[in-house]
C-alpha positions as CSV (number, residue, x, y, z in Angstrom):
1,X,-18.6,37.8,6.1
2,X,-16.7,40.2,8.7
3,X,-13.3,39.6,9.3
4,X,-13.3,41.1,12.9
5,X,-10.7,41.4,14.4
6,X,-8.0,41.4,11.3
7,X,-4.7,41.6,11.3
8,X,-1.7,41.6,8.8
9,X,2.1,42.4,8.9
10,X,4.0,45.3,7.0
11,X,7.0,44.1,6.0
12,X,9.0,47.0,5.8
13,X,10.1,50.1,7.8
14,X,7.5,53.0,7.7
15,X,7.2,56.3,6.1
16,X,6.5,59.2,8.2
17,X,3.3,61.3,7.1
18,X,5.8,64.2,7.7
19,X,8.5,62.6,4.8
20,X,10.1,65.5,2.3
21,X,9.8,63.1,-0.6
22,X,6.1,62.9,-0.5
23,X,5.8,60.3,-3.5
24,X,7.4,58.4,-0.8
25,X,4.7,58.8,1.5
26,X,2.1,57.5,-2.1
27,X,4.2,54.7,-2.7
28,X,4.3,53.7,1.4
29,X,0.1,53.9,0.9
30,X,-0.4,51.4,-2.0
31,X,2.3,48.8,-0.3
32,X,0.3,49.2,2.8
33,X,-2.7,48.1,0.9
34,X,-1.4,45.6,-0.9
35,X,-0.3,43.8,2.5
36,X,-3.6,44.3,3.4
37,X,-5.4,42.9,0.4
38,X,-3.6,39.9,1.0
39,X,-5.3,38.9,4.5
40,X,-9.0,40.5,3.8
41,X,-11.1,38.5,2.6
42,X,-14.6,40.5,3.1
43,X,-16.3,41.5,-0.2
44,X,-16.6,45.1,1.0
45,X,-15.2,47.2,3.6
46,X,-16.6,47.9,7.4
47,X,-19.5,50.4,7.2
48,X,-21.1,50.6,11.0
49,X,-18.7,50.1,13.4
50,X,-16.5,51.8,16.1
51,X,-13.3,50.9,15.3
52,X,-10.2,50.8,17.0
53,X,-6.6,50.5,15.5
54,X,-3.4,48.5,16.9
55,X,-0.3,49.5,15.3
56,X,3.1,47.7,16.9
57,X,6.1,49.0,14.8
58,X,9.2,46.6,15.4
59,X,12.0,48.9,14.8
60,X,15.8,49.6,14.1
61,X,18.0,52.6,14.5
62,X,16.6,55.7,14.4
63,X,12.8,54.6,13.5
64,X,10.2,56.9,12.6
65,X,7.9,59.0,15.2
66,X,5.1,56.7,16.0
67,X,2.2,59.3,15.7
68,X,3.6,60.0,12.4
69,X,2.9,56.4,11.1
70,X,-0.3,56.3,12.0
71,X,-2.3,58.3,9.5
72,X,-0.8,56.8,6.1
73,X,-1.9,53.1,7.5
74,X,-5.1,54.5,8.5
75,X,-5.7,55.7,4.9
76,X,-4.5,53.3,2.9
77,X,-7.2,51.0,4.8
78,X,-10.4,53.1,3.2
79,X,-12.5,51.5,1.1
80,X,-10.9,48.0,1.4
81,X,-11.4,47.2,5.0
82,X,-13.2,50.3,6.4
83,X,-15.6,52.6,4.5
84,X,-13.8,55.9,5.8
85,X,-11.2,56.8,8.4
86,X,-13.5,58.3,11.0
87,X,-14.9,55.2,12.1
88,X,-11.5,55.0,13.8
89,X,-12.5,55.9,17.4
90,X,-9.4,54.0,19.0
91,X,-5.9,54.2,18.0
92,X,-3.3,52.2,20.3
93,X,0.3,52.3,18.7
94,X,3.8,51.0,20.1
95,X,7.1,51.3,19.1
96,X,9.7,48.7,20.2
97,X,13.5,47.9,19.4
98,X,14.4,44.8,17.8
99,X,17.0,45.1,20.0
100,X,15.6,45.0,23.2
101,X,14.3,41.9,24.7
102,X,10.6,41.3,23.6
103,X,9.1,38.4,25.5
104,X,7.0,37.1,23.1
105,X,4.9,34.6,24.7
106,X,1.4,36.2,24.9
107,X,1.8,38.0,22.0
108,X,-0.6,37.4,18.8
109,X,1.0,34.8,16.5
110,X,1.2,36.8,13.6
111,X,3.3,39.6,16.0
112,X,5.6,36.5,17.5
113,X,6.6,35.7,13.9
114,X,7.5,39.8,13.1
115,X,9.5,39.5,16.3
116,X,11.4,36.2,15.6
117,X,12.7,37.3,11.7
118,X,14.1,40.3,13.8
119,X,13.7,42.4,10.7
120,X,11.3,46.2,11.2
121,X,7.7,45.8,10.4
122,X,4.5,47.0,11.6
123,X,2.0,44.8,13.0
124,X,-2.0,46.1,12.1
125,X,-5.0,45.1,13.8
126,X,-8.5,46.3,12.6
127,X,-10.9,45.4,15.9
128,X,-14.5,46.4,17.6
129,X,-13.6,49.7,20.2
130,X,-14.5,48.6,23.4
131,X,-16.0,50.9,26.1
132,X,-13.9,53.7,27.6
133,X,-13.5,52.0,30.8
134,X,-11.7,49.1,29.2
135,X,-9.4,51.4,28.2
136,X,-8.4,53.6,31.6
């Protein structure tokens, strides 16, 4: 049973792969997993496919680099919802300000939720890549 795409929420502000406390960094992995353990539902993780991941990080005051919140999510996904991390051909991340004005209405459900509690999270979504010329 693949659970293509999947998504799940991070309840809580990032750690930067670049942290100084780098048991910070461990402890940021297992939550991530955790989160995710909670959505999928797939016996085993994604072996053969070109994967692309959607990272949205809702943020406050002085939020972490975006490309350095990328890797530790990627990670703590192998060997529950992919195999290994280089089936990651795609990576599409955002960062937005709770703040700002989001306009929420063709957002994914899970993301319109995240947005509404107005508290920082990351939003995660594990889906097929699509051709290059989708994407330029």
């Amino acid at each position: 049973m693949r659970i293509i795409p999947f998504e799940f929420l991070i309840p809580r502000r990032p750690v930067s792969l670049q942290t100084k406390k780098r048991e910070n960094l461990q402890v940021w992995k297992n939550f991530v997993r955790v989160e995710a353990q909670k959505v999928w539902k797939d016996n085993s993780p994604i072996k053969d496919a070109d994967l692309q991941l959607t990272l949205v990080y809702l943020c406050d005051e002085f939020p972490a680099d975006i490309d350095n919140i990328i890797k530790p999510i990627q990670d703590a996904l192998v060997d529950l919802v992919l195999e290994d991390d280089s089936l990651v051909s795609d990576v599409d991340s955002h960062r937005r300000f709770m703040s700002d004005p989001i306009d929420i209405i063709s957002l994914p459900s899970l993301l319109q939720r995240a947005v509404i509690t107005g508290k920082e999270c990351v939003y995660v979504k594990v889906s097929e890549s699509q051709t290059l010329e989708k994407y330029l």
